[in-house]
Residue frames as qw, qx, qy, qz and C-alpha x, y, z in Angstrom:
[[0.693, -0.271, 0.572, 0.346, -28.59, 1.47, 35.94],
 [0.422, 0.568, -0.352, -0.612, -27.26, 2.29, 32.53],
 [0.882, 0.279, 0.378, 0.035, -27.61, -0.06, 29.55],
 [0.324, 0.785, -0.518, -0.106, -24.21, 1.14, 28.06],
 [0.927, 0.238, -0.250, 0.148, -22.33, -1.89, 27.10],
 [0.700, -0.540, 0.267, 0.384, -18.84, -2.67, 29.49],
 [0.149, 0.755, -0.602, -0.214, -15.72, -1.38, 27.54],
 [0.977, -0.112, -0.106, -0.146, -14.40, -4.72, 26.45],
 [0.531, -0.745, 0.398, -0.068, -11.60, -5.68, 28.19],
 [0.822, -0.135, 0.423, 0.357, -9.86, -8.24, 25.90],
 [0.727, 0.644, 0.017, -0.240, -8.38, -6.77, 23.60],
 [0.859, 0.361, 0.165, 0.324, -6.25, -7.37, 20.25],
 [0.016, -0.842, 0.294, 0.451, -3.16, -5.41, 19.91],
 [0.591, 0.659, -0.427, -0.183, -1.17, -5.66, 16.87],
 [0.248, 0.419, -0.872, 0.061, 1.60, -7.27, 18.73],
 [0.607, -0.043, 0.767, -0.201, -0.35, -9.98, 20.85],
 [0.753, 0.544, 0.180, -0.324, -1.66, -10.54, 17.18],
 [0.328, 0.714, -0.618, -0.020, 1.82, -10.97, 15.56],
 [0.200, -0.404, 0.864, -0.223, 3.08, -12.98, 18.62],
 [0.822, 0.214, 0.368, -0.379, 0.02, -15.33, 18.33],
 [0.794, 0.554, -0.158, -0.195, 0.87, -15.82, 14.68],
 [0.316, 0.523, -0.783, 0.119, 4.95, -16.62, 15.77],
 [0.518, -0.312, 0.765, -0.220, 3.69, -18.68, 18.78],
 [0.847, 0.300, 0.183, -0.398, 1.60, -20.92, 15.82],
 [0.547, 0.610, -0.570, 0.061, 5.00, -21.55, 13.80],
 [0.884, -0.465, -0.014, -0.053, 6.12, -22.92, 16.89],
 [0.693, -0.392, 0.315, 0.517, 10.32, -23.98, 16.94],
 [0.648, 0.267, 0.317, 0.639, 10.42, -22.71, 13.50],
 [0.081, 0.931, 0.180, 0.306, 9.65, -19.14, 14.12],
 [0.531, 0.132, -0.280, 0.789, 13.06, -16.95, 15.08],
 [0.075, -0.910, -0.385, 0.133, 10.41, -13.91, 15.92],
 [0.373, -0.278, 0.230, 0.855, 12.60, -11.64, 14.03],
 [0.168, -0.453, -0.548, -0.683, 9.64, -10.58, 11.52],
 [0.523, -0.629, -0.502, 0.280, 7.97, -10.33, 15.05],
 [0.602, -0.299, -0.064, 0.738, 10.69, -8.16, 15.98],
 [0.297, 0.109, 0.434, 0.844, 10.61, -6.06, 12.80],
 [0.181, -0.518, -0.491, -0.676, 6.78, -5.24, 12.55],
 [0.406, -0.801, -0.265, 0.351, 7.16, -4.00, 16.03],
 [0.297, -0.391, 0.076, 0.867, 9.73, -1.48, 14.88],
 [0.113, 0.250, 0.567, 0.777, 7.36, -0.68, 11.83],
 [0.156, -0.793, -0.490, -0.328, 4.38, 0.17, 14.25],
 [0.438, -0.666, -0.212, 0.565, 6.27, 2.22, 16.14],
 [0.165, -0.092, 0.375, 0.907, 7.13, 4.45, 13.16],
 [0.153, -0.558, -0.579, -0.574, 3.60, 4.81, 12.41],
 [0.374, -0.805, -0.454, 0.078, 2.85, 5.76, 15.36],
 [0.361, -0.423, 0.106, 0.824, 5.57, 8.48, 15.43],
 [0.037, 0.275, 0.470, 0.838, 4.80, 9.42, 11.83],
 [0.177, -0.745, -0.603, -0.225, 0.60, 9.64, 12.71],
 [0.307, -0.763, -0.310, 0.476, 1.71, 12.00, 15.89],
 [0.200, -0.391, 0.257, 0.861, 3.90, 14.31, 13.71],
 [0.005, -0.489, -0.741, -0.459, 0.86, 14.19, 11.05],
 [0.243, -0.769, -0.573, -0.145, -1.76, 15.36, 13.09],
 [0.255, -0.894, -0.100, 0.354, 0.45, 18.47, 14.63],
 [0.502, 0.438, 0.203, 0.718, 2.60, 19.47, 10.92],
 [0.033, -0.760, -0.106, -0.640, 0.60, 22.82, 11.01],
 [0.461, -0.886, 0.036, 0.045, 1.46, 23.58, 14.77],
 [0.725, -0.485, 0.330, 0.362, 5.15, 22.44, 14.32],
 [0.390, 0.768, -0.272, -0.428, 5.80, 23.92, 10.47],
 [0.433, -0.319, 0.746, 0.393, 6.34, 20.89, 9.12],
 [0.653, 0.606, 0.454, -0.005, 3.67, 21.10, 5.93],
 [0.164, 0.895, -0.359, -0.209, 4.86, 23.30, 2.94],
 [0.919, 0.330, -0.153, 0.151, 8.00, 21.95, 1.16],
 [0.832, -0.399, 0.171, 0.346, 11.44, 21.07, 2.03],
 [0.013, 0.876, -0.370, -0.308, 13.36, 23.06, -0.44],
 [0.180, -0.465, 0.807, 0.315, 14.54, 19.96, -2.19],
 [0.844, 0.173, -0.212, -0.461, 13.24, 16.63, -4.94],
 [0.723, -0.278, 0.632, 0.026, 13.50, 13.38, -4.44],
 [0.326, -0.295, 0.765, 0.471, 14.77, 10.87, -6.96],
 [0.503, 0.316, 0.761, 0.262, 11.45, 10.92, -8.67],
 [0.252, 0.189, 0.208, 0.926, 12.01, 14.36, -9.37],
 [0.120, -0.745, -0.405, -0.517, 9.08, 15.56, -7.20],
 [0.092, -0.671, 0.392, -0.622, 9.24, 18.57, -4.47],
 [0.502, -0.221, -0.739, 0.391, 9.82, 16.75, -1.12],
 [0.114, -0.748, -0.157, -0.634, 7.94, 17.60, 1.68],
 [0.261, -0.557, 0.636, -0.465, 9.04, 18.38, 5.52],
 [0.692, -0.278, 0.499, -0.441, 6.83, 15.79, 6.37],
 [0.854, 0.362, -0.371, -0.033, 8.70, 13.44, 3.46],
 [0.508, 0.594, -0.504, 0.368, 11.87, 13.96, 4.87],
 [0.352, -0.553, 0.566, -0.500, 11.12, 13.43, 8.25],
 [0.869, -0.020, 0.374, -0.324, 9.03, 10.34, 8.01],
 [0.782, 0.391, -0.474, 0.105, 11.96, 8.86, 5.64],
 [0.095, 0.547, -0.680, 0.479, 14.42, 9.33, 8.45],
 [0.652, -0.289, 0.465, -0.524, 12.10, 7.74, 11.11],
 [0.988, 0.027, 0.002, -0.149, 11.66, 4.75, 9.15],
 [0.603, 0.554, -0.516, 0.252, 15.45, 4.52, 7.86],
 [0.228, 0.500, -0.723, 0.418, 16.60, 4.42, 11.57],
 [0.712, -0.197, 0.523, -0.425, 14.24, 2.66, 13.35],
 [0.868, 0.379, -0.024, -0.318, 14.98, 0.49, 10.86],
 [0.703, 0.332, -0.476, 0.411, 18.16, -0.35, 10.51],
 [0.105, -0.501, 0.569, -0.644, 18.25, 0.23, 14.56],
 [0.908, -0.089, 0.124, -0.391, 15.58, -2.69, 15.07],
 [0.666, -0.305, 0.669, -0.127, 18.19, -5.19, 13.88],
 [0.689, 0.292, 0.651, -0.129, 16.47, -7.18, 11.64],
 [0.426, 0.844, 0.044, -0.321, 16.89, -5.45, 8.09],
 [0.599, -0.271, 0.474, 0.586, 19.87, -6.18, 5.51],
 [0.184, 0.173, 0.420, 0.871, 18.64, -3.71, 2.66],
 [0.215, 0.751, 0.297, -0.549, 15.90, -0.43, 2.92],
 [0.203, 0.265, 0.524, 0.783, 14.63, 0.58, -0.35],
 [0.017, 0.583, 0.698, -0.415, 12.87, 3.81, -0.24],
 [0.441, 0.661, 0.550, 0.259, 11.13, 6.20, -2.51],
 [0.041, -0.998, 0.036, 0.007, 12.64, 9.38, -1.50],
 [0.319, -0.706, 0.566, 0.282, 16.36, 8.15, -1.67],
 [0.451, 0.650, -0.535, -0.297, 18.24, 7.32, -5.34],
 [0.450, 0.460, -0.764, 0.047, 19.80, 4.34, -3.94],
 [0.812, -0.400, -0.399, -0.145, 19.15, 1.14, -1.94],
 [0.331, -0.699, 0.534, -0.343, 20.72, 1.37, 1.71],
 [0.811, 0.084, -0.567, 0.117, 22.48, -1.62, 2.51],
 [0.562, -0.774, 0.228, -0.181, 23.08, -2.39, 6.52],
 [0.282, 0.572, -0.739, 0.218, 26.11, -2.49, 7.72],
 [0.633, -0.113, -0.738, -0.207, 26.92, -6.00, 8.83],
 [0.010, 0.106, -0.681, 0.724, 26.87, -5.43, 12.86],
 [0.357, 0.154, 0.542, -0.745, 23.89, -4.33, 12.64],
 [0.440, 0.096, -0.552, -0.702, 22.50, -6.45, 9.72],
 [0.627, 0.062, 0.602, -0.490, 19.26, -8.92, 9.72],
 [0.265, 0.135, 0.842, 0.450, 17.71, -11.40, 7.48],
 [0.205, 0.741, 0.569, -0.290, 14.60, -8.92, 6.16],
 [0.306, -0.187, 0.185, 0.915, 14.24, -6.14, 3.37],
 [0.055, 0.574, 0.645, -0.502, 12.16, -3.63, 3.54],
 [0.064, 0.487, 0.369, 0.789, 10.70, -1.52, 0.22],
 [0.004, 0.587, 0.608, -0.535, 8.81, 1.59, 1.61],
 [0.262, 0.371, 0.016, 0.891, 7.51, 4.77, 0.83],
 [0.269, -0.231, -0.608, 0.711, 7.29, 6.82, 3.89],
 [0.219, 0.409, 0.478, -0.746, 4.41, 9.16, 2.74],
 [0.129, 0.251, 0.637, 0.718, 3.07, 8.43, -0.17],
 [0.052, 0.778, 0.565, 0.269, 0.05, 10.75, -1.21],
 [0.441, -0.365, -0.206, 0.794, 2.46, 13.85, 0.50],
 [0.172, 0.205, 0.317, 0.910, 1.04, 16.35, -1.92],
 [0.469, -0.645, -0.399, -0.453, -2.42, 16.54, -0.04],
 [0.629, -0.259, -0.640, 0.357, -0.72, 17.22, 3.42],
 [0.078, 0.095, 0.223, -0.967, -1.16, 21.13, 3.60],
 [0.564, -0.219, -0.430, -0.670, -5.29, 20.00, 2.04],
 [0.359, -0.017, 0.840, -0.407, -5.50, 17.35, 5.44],
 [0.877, 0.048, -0.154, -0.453, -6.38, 15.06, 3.40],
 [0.950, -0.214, 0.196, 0.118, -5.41, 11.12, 4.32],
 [0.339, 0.690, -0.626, -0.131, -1.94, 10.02, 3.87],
 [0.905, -0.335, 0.207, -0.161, -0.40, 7.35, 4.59],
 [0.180, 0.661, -0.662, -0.304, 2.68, 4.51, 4.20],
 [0.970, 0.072, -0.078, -0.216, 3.13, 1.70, 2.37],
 [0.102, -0.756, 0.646, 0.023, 5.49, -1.22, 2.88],
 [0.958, 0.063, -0.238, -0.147, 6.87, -4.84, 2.01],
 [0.422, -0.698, 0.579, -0.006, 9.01, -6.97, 3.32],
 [0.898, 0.174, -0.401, 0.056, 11.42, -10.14, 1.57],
 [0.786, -0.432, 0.278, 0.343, 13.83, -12.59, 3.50],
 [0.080, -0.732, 0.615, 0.282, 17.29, -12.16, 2.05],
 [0.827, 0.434, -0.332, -0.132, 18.43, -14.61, -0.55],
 [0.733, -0.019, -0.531, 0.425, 21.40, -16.24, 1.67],
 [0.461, -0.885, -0.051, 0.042, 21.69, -14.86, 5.37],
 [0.477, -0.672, 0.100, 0.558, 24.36, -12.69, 6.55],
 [0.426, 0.164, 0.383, 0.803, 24.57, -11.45, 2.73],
 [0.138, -0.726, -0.214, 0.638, 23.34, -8.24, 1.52],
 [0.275, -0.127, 0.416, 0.857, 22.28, -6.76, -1.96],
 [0.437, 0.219, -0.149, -0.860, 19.95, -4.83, -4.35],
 [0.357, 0.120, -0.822, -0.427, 19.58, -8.05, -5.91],
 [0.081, -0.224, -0.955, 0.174, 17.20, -9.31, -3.01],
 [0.351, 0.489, 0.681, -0.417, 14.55, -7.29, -3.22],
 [0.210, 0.373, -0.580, -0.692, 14.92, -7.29, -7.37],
 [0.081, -0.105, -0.975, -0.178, 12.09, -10.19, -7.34],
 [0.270, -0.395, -0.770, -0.422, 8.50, -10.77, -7.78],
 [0.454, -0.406, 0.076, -0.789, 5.96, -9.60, -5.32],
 [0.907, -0.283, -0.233, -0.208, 4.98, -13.05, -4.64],
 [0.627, 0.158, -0.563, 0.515, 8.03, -13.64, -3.32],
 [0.128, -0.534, 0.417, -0.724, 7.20, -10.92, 0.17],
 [0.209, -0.172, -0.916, 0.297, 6.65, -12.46, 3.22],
 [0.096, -0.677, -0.618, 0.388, 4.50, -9.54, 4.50],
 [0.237, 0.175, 0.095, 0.951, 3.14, -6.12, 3.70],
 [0.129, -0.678, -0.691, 0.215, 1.17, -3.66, 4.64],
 [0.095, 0.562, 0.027, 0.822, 0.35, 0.37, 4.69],
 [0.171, -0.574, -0.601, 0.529, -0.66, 2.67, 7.51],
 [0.012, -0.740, -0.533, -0.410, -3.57, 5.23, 6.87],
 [0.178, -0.435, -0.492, 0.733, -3.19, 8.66, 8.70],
 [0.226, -0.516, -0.447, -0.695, -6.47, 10.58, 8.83],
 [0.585, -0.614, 0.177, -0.500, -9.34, 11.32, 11.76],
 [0.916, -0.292, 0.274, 0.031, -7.65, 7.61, 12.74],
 [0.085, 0.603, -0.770, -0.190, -4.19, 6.20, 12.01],
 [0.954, 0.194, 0.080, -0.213, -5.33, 2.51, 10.37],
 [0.015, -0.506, 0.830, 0.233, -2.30, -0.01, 10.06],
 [0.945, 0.055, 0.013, -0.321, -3.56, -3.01, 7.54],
 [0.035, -0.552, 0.833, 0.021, -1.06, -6.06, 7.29],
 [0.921, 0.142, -0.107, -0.347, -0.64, -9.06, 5.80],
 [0.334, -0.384, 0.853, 0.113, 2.01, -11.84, 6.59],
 [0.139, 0.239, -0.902, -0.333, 0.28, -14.45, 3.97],
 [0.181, -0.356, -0.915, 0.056, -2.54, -15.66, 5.93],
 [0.029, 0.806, 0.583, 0.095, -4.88, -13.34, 5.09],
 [0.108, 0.436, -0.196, 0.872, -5.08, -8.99, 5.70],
 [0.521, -0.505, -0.530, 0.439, -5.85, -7.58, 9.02],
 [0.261, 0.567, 0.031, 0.780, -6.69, -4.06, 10.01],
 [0.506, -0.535, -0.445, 0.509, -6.00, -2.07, 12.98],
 [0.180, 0.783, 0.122, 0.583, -6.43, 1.17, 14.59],
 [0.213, 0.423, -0.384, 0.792, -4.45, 3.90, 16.87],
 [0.493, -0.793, -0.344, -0.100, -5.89, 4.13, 20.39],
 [0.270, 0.677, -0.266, 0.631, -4.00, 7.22, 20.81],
 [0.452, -0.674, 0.434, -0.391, -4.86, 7.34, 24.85],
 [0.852, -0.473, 0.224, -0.030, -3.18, 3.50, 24.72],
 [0.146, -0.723, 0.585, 0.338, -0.74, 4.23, 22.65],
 [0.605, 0.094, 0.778, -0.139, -1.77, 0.60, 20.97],
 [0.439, 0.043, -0.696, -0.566, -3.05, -0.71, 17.14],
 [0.514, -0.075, 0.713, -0.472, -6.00, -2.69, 17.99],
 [0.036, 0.181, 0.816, 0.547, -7.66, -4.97, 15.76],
 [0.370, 0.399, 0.167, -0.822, -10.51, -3.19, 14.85],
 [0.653, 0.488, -0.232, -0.530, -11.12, -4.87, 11.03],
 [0.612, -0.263, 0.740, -0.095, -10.45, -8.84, 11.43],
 [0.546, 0.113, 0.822, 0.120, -10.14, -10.77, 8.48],
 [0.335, 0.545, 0.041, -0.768, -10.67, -8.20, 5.78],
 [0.425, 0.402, 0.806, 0.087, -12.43, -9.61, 2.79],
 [0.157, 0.244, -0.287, -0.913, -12.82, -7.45, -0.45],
 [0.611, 0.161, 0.682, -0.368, -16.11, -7.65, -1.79],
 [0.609, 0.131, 0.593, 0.510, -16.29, -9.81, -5.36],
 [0.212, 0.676, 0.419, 0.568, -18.38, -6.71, -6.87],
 [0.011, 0.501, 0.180, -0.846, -18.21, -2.77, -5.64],
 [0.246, 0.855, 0.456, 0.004, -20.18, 0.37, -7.45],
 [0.059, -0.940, -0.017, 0.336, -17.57, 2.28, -6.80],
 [0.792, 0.346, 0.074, 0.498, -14.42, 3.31, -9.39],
 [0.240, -0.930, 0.008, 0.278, -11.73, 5.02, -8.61],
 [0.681, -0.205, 0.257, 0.654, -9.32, 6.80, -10.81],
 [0.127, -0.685, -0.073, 0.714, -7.95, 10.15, -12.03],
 [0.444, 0.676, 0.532, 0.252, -10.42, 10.92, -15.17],
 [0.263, 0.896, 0.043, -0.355, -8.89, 13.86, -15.38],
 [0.213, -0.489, 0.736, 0.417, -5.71, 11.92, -17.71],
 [0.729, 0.331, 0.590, -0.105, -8.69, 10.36, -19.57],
 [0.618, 0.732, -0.219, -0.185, -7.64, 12.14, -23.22],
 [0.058, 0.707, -0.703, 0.049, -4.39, 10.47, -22.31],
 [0.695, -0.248, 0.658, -0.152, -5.92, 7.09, -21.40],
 [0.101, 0.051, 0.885, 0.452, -5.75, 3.66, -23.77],
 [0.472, -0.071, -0.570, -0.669, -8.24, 2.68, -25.69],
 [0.482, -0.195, -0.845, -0.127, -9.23, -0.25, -23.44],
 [0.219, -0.302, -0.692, 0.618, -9.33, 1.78, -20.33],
 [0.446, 0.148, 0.134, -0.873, -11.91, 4.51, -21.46],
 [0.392, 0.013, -0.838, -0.380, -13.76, 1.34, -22.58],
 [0.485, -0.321, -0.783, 0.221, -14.35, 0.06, -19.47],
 [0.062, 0.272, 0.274, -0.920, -14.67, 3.55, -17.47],
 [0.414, -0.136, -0.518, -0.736, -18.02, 3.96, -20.68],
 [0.572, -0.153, -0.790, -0.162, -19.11, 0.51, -19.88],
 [0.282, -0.254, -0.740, 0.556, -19.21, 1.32, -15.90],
 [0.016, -0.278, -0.145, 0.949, -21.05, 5.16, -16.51],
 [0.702, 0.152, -0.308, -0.625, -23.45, 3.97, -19.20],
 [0.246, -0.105, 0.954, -0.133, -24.40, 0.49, -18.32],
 [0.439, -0.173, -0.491, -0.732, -27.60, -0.93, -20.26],
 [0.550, -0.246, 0.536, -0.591, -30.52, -1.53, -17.80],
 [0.381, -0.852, -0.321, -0.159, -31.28, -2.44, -15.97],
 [0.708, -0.063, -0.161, 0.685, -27.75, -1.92, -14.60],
 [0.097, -0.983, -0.154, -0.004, -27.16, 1.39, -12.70],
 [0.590, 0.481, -0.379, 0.527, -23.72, 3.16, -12.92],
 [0.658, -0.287, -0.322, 0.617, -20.79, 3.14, -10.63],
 [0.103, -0.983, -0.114, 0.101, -19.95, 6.26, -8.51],
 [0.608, 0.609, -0.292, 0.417, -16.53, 7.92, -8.70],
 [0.347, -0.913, 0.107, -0.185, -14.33, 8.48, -6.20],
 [0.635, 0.421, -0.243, 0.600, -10.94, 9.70, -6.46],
 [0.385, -0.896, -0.129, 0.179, -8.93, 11.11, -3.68],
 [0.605, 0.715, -0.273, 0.219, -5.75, 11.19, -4.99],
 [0.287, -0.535, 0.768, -0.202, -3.67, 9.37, -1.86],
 [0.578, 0.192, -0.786, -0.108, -3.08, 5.73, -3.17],
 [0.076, 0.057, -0.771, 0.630, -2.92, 4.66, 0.35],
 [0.326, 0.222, 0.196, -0.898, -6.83, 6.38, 0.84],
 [0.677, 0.285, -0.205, -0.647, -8.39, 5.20, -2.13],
 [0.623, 0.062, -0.702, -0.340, -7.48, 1.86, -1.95],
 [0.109, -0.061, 0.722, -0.681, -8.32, 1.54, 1.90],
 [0.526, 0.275, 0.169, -0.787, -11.94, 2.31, 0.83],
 [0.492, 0.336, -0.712, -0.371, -11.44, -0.22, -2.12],
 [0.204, 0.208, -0.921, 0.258, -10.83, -2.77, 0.73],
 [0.255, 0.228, 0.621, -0.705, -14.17, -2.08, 2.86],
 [0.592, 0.298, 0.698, -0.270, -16.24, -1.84, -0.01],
 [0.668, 0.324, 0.612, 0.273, -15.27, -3.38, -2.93],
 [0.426, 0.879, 0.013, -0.216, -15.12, -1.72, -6.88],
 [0.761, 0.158, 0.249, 0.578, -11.75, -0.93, -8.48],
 [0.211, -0.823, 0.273, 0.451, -8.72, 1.35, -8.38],
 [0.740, 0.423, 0.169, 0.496, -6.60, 1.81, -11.78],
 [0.002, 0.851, -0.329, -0.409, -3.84, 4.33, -12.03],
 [0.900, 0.252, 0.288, 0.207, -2.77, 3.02, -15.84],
 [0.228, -0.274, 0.516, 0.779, 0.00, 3.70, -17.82],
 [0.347, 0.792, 0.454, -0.214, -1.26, 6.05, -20.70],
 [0.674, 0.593, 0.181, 0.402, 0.06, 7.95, -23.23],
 [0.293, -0.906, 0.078, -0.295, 1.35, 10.34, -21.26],
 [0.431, -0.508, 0.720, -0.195, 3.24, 8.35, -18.81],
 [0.679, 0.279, -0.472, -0.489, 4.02, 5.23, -20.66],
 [0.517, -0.006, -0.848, 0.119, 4.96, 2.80, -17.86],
 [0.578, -0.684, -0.440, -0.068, 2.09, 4.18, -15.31],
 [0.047, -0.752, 0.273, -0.599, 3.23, 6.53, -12.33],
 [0.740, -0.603, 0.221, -0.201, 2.89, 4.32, -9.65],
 [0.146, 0.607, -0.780, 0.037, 6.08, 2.56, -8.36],
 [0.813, -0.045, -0.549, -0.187, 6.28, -1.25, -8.70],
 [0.450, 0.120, -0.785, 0.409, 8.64, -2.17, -5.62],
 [0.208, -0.202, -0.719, 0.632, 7.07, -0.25, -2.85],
 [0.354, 0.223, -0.033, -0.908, 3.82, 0.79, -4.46],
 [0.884, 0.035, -0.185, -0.428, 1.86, -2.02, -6.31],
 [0.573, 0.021, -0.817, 0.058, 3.37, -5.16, -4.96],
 [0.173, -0.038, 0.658, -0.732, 2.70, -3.84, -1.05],
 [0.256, 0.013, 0.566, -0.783, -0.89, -3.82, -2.60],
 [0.721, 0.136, -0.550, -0.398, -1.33, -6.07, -4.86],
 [0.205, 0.269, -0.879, 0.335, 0.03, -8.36, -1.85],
 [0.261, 0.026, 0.426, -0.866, -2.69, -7.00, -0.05],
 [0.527, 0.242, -0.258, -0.773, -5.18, -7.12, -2.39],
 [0.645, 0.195, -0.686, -0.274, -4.79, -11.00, -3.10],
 [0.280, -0.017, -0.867, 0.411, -4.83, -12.02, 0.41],
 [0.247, 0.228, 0.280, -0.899, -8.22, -10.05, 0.82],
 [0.491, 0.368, 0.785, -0.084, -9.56, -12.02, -2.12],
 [0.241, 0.830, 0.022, -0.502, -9.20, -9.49, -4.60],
 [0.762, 0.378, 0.271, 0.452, -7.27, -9.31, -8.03],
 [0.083, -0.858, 0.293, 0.414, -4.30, -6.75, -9.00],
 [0.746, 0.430, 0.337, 0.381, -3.05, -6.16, -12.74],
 [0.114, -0.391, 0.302, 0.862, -1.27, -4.23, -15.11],
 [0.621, 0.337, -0.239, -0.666, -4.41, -5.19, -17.49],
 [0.726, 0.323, -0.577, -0.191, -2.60, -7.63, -19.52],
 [0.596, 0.227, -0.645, 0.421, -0.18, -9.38, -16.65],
 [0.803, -0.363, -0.424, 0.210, -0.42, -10.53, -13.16],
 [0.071, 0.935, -0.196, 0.285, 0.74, -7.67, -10.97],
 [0.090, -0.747, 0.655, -0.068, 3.39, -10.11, -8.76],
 [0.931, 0.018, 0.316, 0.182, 4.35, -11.85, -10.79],
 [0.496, 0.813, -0.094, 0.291, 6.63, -9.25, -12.50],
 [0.739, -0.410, 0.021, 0.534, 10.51, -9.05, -11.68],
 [0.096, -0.962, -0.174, 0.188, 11.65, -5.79, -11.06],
 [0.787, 0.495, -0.008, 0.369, 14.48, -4.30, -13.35],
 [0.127, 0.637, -0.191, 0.736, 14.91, -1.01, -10.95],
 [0.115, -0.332, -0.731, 0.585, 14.52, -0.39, -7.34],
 [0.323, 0.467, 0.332, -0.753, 12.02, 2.90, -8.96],
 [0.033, -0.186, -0.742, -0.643, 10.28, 0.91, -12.22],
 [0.396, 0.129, 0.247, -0.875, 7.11, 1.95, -12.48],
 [0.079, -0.070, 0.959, 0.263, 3.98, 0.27, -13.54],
 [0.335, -0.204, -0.045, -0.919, 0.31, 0.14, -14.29],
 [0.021, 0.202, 0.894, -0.398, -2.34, -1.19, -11.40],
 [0.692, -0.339, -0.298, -0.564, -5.95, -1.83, -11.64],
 [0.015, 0.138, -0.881, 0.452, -6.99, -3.30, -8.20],
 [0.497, 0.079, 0.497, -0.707, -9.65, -4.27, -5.79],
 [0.793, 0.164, 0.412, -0.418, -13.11, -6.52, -6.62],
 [0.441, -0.235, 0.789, 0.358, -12.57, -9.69, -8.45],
 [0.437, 0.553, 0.664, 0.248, -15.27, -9.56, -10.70],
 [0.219, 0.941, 0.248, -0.070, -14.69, -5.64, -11.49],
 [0.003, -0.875, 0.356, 0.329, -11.17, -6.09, -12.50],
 [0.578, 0.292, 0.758, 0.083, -12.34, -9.28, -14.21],
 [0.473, 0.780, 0.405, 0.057, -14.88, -7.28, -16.65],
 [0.154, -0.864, 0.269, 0.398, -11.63, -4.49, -16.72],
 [0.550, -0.242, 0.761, 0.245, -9.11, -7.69, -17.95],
 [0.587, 0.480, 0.652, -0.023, -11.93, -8.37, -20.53],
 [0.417, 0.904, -0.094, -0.005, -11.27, -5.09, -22.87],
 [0.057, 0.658, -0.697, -0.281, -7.33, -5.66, -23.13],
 [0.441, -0.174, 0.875, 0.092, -8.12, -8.84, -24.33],
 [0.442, 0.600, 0.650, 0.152, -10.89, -8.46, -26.76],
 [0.163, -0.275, 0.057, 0.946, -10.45, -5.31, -29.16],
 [0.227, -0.493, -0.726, -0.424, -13.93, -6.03, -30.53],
 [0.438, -0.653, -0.582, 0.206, -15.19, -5.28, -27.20],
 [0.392, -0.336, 0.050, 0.855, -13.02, -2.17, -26.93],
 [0.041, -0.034, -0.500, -0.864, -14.59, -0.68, -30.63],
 [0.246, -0.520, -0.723, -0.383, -18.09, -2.09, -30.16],
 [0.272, -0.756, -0.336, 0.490, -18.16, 0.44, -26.48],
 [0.157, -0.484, 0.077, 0.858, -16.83, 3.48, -27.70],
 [0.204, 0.444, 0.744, 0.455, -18.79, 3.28, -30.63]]
């Protein structure tokens, strides 16, 4: 008789996990957010299949064209915008799509408009997709500011303001994490059921990591306060041992890893790039959302990362994430410039 464990037989899909959460609202849920983050794992699960067979189907390599932030698009940008745009605004539920690869917010037309809007960007880390390394997308969602209207102007607001957000990870697994508010959740592809399963219940950054992650090669270009802290993490006085590095360069990637175990992600504005490279709408609020509903902390250094209201649909901004007490001791050098001179020393 073997001693292999029974397959287990209940499980979690995303949606019984969704529906759970609308049956708990009870009369006041519409299950239209329901509705919606079913049409959003069904794009991931389109995007993950057209991921994992680019190089059989020539979709790696570039598209012949830039997007609005003036870098090369790639096949697999331009496809995995389209998928989301129309399963999006074909779900229903949507009344503005804001998305990094198009200039301009998309407003649904009213037939087919909802009360939801949806920041994305449909592959972010796209430059590592002929290197198979991870990609992945990220996304948020706000309610509309009065139903059955429609403008830029609703998802021009704070981060705190999203109901939900989340990213999906494609790599040896397609990982979809999500948050609606009441905590983060993280699921994976079971490609022969076609399914998300919960796989990562209740994720929980941890208050301290070892690890840092960010892209030391822009250090001559960083602030003062941030090669502070990067010193302070590589030369600790014992007994303290130093953090490790690790950078992949797919936002999406590196802070996945952030989530599981703990440390701190920074991509800062620098001298170079003077309001930071990452985008605020559909880049650090998706994961600063995250991030805080995981127990974690997300900054620009000085300022709360949503709590800023967005001037553009693409403003950029700079994010430190991930362990509260290691983007605590981060916080601590833009605030003290003693502390800043008395490390680099």
């Amino acid at each position: 008789m073997s001693n292999d464990e029974a397959p287990n037989t209940d499980l979690i899909t995303l949606t019984r996990h969704v529906l759970n959460d609308q049956l708990r609202l009870g009369a006041a849920a519409t299950g239209d957010l329901t509705l919606l983050l079913t049409a959003i794992q069904v794009t991931s699960k389109f995007i993950a299949t057209n991921v994992r067979k680019a190089r059989l189907i020539n979709l790696v390599g570039l598209a012949g064209e830039t997007n609005v932030q003036g870098e090369d698009q790639k096949k697999l940008d331009v496809l995995s915008n389209d998928i989301m745009v129309n399963a999006l605004r074909a779900s229903g539920k949507t009344a503005v799509l804001v998305s990094e690869e198009l200039e301009d917010a998309i407003i649904i037309e009213q037939k087919h408009r909802g009360r939801y809007c949806v920041v994305f960007d449909p592959l972010d880390g796209s430059s590592n997709i002929d290197a198979g390394v991870n990609i992945g997308t990220i996304f948020g969602i706000y309610k509309v500011s009065q139903e059955g209207l429609a403008s830029v102007e609703d998802v021009l607001r704070p981060g705190s303001e999203m109901v939900a957000a989340g990213y999906t990870m494609y790599g040896s697994s397609a990982n979809l994490v999500l948050s609606t508010g009441q905590g983060v959740n993280g699921y994976t592809l079971d490609a022969s059921l076609g399914e998300f399963i919960l796989t990562h219940p209740d994720i929980q950054i941890p208050s301290r990591g070892k690890i840092y992650s960010f892209n030391e090669g822009n250090a001559m270009y960083f602030h003062p306060p941030v090669n502070a802290y990067l010193k302070s993490i590589k030369y600790p006085a014992p007994p303290k041992t130093p953090y490790s590095a690790r950078y992949i360069g797919s936002m999406v990637a590196d802070v996945h890893r952030t989530f599981l175990y703990g440390g701190i992600f920074g991509y800062p504005d620098d001298k170079k790039s003077k309001s930071g490279k990452l985008r605020l709408l559909y880049e650090a609020f998706p994961m600063a959302f995250l991030t805080e509903q995981a127990g974690g902390v997300a900054t620009t250094g000085t300022k709360r990362i949503l709590d800023i209201v967005p001037k553009g649909i693409h403003e950029r901004c700079s994010v430190f994430l991930g362990s509260k007490d290691d983007v605590e001791d981060l916080m601590k050098f833009y605030k003290d410039p003693s502390l800043v001179e008395s490390t680099l020393v």
